[in-house]
N, C-alpha and C positions, 0 to 999 in steps of 0.2 A: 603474514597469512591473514585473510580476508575472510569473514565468515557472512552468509546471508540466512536469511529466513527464507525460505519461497514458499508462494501460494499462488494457484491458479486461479485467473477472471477470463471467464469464457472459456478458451481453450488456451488461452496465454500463460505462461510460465513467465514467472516476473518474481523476481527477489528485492529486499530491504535489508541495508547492512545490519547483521544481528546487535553491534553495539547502539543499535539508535531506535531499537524494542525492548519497552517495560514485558510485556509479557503476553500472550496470546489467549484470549476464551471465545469460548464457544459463547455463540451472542444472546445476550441474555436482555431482557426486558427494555425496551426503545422506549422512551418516553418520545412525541414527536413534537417536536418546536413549529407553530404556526409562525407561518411567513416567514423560514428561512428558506434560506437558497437551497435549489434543485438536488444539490452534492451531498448536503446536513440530513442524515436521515432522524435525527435527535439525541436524545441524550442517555444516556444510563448512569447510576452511581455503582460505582466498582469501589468497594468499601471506605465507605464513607465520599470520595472526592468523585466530584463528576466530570464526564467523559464524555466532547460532543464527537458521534460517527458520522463518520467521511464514507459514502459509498462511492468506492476508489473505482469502480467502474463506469459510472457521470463523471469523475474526473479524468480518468484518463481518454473520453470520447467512446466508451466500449458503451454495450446494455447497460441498463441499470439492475442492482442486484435482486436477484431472488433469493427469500431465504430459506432455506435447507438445514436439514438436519447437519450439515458439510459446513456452513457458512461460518466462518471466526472471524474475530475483531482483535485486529493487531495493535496492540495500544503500546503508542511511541512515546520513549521517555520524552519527561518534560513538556510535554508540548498541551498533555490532558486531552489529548486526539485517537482516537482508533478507526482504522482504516477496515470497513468492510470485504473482504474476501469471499469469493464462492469455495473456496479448498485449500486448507492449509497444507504443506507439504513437508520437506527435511530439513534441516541446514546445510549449507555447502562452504565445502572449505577451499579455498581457493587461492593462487600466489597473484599478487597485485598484476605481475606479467603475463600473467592467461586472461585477463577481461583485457576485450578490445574498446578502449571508450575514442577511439577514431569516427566508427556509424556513430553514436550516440552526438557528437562533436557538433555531428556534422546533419545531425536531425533527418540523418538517412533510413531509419527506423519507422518514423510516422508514431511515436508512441511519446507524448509527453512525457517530460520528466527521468528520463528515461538517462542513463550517466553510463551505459557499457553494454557489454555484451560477454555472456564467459558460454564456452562451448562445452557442453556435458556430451557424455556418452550416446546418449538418445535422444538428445533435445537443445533447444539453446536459452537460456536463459537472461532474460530481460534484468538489469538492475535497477532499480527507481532509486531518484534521489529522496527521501521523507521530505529533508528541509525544505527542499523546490517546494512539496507537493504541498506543504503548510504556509512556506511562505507566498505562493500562486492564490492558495483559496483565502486566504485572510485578504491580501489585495484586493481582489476580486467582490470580497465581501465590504470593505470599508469604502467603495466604488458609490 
């Protein structure tokens, strides 16, 4: 059994496998880093260790994010990364045989990073890979 986080960017429903999230806050004080890349929105210290945010919506090709009273930072174990969200959502528990990672395969989505597809009741839910989406923007950044 497969568990996700989901958060909305724009109107998108997009999940991260819950084992590969340290923990979720609501976004708290940005320090912003001159001259980094467009995606870096800067840094924060989350007790004690610092944290650089990824506004996952410049990475994924969507808006870039605005912040709301709504907006959380999903920070991934290990990595010392949290990915900006416009709307955190539930977790979803799911059997490995209900995501179709076929579209995803096969980049029939249009949605980087992107590893499946699992069909809910009233919507469909996008799965993002973290690891892609760390190891994408660190390339990108050592460029």
């Amino acid at each position: 059994m497969a568990q996700f986080v989901t958060f909305r960017l724009d109107k998108q429903l997009l999940g991260i496998d819950l084992l590969r999230v340290r923990e979720v806050n609501q976004v708290l004080d940005i320090t912003p880093v001159q001259h980094a890349r467009p995606y870096i929105l800067g840094l924060v210290n989350l007790r004690g260790q610092t944290v650089v945010i990824f506004d996952l919506g410049i990475c994924l090709g969507l808006k870039p994010a605005v912040m709301t009273d709504e907006s959380h930072a999903i920070v991934l174990k290990d990595e010392r990364v949290g990915l900006l969200v416009d709307r955190i959502g539930d977790v979803v528990q799911a059997e490995e045989s209900e995501i179709e990672f076929s579209l995803a395969d096969r980049g029939g989505m249009g949605i980087p990073f992107s590893k499946g597809v699992l069909k809910l009741k009233d919507d469909l839910l996008v799965i993002l890979s973290a690891k892609k989406i760390i190891e994408q923007e660190v390339a990108e950044g050592n460029r």
